[in-house]
N, C-alpha and C positions, 0 to 999 in steps of 0.2 A: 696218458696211460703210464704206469709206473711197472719196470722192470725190477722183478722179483725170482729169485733163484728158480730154475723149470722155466720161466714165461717168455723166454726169448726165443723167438723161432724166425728163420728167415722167410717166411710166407708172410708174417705180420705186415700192413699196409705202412712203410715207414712215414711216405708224404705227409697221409694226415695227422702224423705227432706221435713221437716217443720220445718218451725221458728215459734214458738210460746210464743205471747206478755202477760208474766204474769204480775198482778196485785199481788203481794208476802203479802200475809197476816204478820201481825204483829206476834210477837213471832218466825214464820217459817223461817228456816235457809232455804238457798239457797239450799243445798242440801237437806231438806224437799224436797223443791219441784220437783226438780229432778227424786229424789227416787216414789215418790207420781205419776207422771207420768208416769214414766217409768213402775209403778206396774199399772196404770192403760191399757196401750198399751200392757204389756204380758198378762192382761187378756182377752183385743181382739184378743187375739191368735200372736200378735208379740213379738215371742222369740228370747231374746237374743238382742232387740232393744237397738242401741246406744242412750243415750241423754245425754246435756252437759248442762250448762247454761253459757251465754257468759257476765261475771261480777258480782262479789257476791256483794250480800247486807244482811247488819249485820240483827241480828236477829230482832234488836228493830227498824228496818226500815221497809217501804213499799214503793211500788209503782213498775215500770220497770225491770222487771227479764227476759229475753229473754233466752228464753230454746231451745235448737234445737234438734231437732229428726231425726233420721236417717242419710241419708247422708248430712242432714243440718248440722252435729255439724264441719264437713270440714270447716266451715264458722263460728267459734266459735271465731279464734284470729281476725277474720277481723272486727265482730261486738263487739267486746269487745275493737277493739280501738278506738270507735266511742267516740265523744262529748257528757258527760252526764248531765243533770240538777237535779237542785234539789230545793226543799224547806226544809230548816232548820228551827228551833225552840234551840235557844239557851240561855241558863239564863249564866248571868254575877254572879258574884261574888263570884262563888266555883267551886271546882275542882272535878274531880272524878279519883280512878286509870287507867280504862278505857275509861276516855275524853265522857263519856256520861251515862246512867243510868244503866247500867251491874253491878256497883258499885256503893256503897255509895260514898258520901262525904269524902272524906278526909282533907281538908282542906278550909276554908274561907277568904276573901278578901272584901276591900274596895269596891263599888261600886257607892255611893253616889256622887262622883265628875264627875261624867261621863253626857255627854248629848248626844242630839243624831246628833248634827254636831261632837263631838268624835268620834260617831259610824260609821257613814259616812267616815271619814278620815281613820278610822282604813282600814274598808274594801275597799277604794283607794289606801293604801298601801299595801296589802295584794295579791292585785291582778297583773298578769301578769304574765311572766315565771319565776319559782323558785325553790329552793331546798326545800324539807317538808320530815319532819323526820315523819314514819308511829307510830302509839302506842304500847307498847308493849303488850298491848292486842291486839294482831291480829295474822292473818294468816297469816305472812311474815313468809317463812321458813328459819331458820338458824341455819347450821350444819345440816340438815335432819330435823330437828324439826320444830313444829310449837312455833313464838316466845309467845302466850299467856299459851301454853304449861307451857314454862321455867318459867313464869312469878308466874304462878299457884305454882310452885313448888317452889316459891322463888329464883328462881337466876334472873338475870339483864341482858338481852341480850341488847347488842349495835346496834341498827336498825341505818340500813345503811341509808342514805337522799335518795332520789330518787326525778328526774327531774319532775315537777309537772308544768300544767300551767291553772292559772286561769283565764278566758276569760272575766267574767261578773260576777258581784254579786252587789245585790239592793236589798238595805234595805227595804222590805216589811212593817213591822211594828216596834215600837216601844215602847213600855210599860215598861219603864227600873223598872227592872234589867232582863226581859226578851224581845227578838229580835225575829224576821223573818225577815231570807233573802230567796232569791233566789240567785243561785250557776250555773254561767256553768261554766264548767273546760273537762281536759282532764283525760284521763284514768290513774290510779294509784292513787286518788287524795281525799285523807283520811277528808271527813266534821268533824267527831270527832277530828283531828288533827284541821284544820283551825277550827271551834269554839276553842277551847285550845289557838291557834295562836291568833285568835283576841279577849281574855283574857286578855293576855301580852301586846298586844299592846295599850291596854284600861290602863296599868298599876296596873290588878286586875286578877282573873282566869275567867275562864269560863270553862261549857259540853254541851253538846247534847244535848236535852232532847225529842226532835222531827227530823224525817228523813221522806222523802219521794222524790224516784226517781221520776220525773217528765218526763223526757227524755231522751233517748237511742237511738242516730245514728236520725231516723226517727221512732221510736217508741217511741207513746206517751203514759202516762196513760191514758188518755182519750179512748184511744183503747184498754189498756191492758183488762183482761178479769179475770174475781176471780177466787179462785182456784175451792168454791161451784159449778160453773156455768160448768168449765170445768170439774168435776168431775159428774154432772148433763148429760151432753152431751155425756161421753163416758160412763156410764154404764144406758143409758133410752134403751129400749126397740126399738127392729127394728119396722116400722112401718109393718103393716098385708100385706100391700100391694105388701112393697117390699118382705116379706117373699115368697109369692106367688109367684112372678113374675119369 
C-alpha cells in the first residue's frame, strides 16, 4: 500500500505492509526515523512491529526516506534499488574530511578561474556508468565495522570503489563559488563523494553544503509527508463516533 497525502490513518492494518513516503527532517538520521515510527505503531498496541527504511540519507540531508512497516519491509532491497534524484547545493573552493558540513574545512583552493561552461563540462564528464570511491565518513562496513567508525578513531580504511551510474545531472544554478545541481543516478551513489568529484575536475576542491532527495523509485517529496504531521496522525484521538460504533 503506498502512503499518499490524507491516507495515513492510525486504524490502517500496519502488520500486513505499509510503505511509507517520509519527508526526513534535517539533523534526523535515518534510523531517527525508523526508531520514532516504530515507537509510535507499539503505542497503538503493535508489538514487536517490523520496520525498515529502504536507503539512508545522511543526517544533514532531507527529503525521501521510504520506511516500510510490517510485511512491507520484505520489499525493502527492491525499493532501495530504485533510481534516485536529488538537489544538491555545492560550494567550490574547500574541502571538508567528510565531503560536506559534519566537518570543518580543512583545506582551500583556487576557485577564481572557474566559469560556469567549466561547470557544465565538469558535470558531462562526470556522468554516466562509473567507479566512485564512498567517504570515509560513512556507513560502508569494513572488517565488521563502520568505516566513519575507524575514521573517528584515526586509522585510514581503504573504501573499496563501487559501480555507480549517473543518469542525469543539470546545472540548476550558478553563483560561483557556490552551485545547484539536480542528480539522477542509481543506488549506492555517494552526492558528497560527486560534489568532491566535481572539485577535482574544476582543478580546485569542493563539499556539500545542501541535500535533499527529490525522488525514490515513484516516490516523490511532493508526497512524502513530515515527521510532525505523521506523528499528529498516530497519536490524535479516535473520533467519538467510531469509539461508539
Amino acid at each position: 500500500m503506498l502512503q499518499r497525502e490524507g491516507m495515513l490513518s492510525k486504524d490502517i492494518n500496519f502488520p500486513e505492509g505499509y510503505v511509507l513516503n517520509v519527508d526526513k527532517p534535517l539533523e534526523w538520521t535515518s534510523t531517527d526515523v525508523v526508531r520514532k515510527v516504530k515507537y509510535m505503531l507499539e503505542r497503538l498496541g503493535h508489538k514487536r512491529i517490523k520496520v525498515g527504511h529502504a536507503g539512508t540519507l545522511d543526517p544533514l540531508a532531507t527529503g525521501v526516506l521510504i520506511v516500510c512497516i510490517g510485511k512491507a519491509t520484505k520489499r525493502v532491497d527492491e525499493l532501495m534499488g530504485a533510481r534516485k534524484e536529488y538537489v544538491a547545493d555545492v560550494m567550490l573552493g574547500a574541502t571538508t574530511p567528510s565531503y560536506d558540513l559534519e566537518h570543518e574545512i580543512d583545506k582551500t583552493y583556487p576557485w577564481k578561474h572557474i566559469t560556469k561552461g567549466d561547470v557544465e563540462l565538469a558535470l558531462k564528464k562526470l556522468t554516466g556508468e562509473r567507479l566512485q570511491t564512498p567517504p570515509v565518513y560513512s556507513a560502508k562496513r569494513m572488517e565488521g565495522r563502520r568505516a566513519y567508525e575507524m575514521a573517528r578513531e584515526g586509522e585510514e580504511p581503504v573504501m573499496r570503489q563501487a559501480l555507480i551510474h549517473i543518469y542525469n545531472m543539470e546545472l540548476m544554478e550558478c553563483e560561483l563559488p557556490r552551485i545547484r545541481i539536480r542528480v539522477a543516478c542509481s543506488k549506492g551513489t555517494y552526492i558528497r563523494a560527486l560534489a568532491r568529484e566535481i572539485g577535482e575536475e574544476l582543478a580546485s576542491g569542493a563539499h556539500l553544503v545542501g541535500l535533499r532527495r527529490t525522488k525514490s523509485g515513484d516516490h516523490t517529496a511532493e508526497e512524502a509527508m513530515g515527521m510532525e504531521k505523521i506523528i499528529e496522525i498516530l497519536t490524535q484521538p479516535r473520533n467519538i463516533s467510531e469509539v461508539s460504533a
